[in-house]
N, C-alpha and C positions, 0 to 999 in steps of 0.2 A: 179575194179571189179564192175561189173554192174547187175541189177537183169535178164537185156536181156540173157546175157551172162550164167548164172546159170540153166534160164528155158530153152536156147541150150542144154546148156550141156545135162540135164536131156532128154529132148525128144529125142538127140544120142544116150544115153546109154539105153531106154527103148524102141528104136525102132531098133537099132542097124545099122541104114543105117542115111546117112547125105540127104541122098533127100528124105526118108522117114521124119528125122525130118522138114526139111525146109518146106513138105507140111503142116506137123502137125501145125505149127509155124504160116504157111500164109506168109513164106519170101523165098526167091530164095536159093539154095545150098551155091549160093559163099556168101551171109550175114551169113550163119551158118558156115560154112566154118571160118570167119574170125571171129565171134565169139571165138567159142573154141579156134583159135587161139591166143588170145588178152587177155585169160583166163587161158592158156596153159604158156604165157610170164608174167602175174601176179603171177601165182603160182610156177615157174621155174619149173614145171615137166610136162611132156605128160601125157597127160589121156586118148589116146584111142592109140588100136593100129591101123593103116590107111591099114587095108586086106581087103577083098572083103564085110566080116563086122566088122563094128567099134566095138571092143573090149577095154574093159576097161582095164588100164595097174594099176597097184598097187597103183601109186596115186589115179587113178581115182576111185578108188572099194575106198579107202579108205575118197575119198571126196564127194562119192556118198551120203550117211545118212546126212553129215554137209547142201550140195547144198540142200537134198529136204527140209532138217529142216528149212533151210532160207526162200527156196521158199515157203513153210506154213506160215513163220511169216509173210511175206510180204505179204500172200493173206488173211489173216488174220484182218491185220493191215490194208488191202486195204478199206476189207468189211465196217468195221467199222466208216471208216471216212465216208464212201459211205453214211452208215445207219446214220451218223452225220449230214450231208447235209443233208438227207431226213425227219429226224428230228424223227428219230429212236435211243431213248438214253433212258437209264434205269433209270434215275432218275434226278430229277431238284432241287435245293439244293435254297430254300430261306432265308434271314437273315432279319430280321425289329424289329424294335422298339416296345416295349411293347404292347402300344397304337392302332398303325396300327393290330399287331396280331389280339387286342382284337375283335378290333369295325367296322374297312375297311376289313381285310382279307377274311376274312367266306364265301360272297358271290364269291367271286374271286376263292378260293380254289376248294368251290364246283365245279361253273362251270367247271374251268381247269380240274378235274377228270371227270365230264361229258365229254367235249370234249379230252381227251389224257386220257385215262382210262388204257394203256400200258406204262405209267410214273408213276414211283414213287415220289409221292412228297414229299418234308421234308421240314420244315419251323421250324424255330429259334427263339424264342424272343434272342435279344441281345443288348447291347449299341450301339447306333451309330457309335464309335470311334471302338468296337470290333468288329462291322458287316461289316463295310468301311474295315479293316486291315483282316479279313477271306476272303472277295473277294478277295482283291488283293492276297492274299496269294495261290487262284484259289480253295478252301475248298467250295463255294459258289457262284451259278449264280447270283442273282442277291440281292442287296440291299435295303430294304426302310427304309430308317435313317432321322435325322436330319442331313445337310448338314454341311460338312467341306472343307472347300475348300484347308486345307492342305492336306489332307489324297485323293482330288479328282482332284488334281490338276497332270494329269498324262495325256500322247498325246492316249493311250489307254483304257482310263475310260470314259464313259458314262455318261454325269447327266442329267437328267428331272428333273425339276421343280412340283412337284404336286402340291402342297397348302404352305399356307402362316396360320400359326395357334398363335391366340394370349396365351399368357402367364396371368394366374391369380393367385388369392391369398387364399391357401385353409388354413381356421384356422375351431377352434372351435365356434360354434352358437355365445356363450358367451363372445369369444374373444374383446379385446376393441376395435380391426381392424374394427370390422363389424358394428359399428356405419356410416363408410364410406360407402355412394356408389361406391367412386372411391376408391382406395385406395395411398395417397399423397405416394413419395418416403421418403420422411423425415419420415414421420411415419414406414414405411416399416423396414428402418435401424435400427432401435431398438429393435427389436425382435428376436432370436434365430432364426432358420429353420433346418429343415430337408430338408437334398439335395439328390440327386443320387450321387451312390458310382463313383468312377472314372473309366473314360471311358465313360458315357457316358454324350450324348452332352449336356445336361440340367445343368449340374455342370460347365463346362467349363462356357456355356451361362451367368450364375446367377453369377458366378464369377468375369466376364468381365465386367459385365453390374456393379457390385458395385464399381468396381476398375476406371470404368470412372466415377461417380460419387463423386468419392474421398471418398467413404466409405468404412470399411471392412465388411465384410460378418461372420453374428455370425454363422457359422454350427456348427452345435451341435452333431448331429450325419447323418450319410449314410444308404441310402435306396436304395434298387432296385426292392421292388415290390410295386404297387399301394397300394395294403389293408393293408401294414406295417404305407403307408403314412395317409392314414386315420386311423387306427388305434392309432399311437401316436399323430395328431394333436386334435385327438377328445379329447384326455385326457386335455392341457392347452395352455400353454401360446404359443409352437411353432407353427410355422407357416412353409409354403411350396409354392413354386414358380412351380405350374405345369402350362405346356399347356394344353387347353381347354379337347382333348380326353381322357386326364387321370383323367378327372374328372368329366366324365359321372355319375357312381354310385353315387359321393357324393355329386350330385343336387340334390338326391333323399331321401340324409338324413337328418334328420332336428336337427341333432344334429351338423352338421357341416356347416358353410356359405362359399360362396367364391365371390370376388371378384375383380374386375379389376381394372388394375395399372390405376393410373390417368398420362395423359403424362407432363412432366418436360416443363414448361412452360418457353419463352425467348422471346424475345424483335423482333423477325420478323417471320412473319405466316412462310415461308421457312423454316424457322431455326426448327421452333416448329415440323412441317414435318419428317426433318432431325434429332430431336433429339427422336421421337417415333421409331424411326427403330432403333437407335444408342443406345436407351435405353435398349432395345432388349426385346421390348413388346410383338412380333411375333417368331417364329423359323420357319425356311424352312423346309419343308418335302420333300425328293427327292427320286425317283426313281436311281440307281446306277446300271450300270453295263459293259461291257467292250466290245469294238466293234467288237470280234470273236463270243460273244456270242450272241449277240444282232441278227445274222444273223440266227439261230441256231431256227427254226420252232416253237416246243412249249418254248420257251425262249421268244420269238418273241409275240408269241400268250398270254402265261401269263402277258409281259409287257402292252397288249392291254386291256386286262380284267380287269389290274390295274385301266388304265387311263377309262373305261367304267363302272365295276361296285365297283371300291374300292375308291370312290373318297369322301371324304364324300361333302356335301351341302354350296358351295364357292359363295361367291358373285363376282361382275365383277373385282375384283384386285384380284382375285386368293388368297380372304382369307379367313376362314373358318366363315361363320354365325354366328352370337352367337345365343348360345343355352338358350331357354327359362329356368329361372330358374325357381322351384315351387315356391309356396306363403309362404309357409312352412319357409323355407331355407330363402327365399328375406325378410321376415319381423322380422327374426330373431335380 
């Protein structure tokens, strides 16, 4: 059964003649003709009767309501994808990382309702690992996470590259950490921390990076919002492994210091290269999304406003600046 064959049917039975429908149609008698016929041997029963006019037989009065219902859904279903291509959709569903919500999103968003002000937009903070697993799960267009290449390693997933963001060491003013300007790994190891709760990529990251070092990781307890993190580090001895954007506010406090990992030094400048990335002194921030949608007009158009105005200020390795810290905070 074919949808041709359905809107025959209908244009016979509401015109009551077969050359009447076949104009209606824009096709010759004998293609309507074999229509009904090929419609007639799908459903075992005649639906008209063949007199001077085509009259419906008891199948057909009876299959009349199901054929137009179909042929609605289908015109329907038609429009839709139409107004999908044209980039006519009711709403655009984003997932990102705390960080990005915070401090990259705002100008992106506004514009996008400037320019698609007929999309609703929705935006998520989420972990990485649950923003990556809601896309694929199709709950979410598009993704800006920390990269996982298990979770993105798929022939219909998307990744960009945005930025490359170093990782530092947020304690309190008075911590004994903050005598370092760098901060040595061996000193790192000995202190408590406050990590992200599981799921997201920051925990996995801090975890990996102690396990190749052959040390364990003291977490003491789980976080998932920024002000929880300053909050407890400000009180004492833990400490907390963020990247740079989640630690905007507390370069402003001077109750709290932060500083950066010193890199794990070896016997050939190569090596020393290779052990700063392996260390995992940086995380990747990635754009994520999937190659249907990606084609998909304001999908398309928000991915450009990412890369235009949500990017924050990278130097030529595609890594994030570092961020001037106040006097306050640096002489603590």
């Amino acid at each position: 059964m074919r949808i041709e064959q359905l809107q025959a049917f209908l244009s016979v039975a509401e015109t009551g003649s077969f050359q009447q429908a076949a104009r209606k149609c824009g096709v010759t008698q004998s293609t309507i003709s074999r229509q009904i016929q090929g419609l007639e041997a799908d459903l075992g029963l005649p639906l008209f009767y063949r007199t001077a006019q085509a009259k419906l037989t008891l199948g057909g009065e009876r299959f009349m309501p199901r054929a137009r219902k179909i042929c609605q859904e289908w015109q329907t279903a038609s429009q839709e994808l139409e107004d999908l291509k044209a980039g006519k959709q009711p709403e655009l569903c984003v997932a990102a990382i705390h960080s990005v919500c915070a401090h990259y999103l705002p100008p992106v968003l506004q514009q996008f309702c400037r320019d698609y002000p007929e999309v609703q937009l929705r935006v998520t903070a989420l972990g990485s690992d649950r923003a990556l697993k809601v896309l694929r799960d199709g709950m979410v267009d598009v993704a800006i996470v920390m990269n996982n290449r298990f979770l993105t390693a798929s022939p219909e997933i998307v990744v960009e590259v945005l930025y490359n963001e170093p990782i530092e060491v947020l304690m309190a003013a008075n911590h004994p950490l903050a005598q370092y300007d760098r901060v040595p790994w061996s000193a790192l190891v000995g202190y408590p921390q406050a990590v992200f709760k599981d799921g997201y990529g920051m925990q996995r990251l801090v975890q990996e990076r102690f396990l190749r070092q052959g040390a364990s990781l003291q977490a003491a307890l789980e976080l998932n919002t920024l002000d929880a993190f300053r909050g407890v580090v400000r009180q004492g001895e833990l400490i907390a492994l963020l990247p740079q954007s989640a630690l905007v506010e507390a370069r402003y406090d001077s109750t709290l210091a932060i500083r950066p990992i010193a890199p794990v030094p070896t016997l050939d400048s190569r090596e020393i290269a290779d052990s700063i990335v392996d260390m995992g002194l940086t995380r990747q921030v990635v754009l994520v999304t999937t190659r249907d949608r990606v084609q998909i007009p304001p999908i398309q158009h928000f991915c450009s406003l990412v890369r235009e105005l949500g990017m924050p200020p990278i130097d030529a390795n595609g890594t994030i600046k570092a961020f001037v810290q106040p006097t306050s905070v640096a002489a603590s």
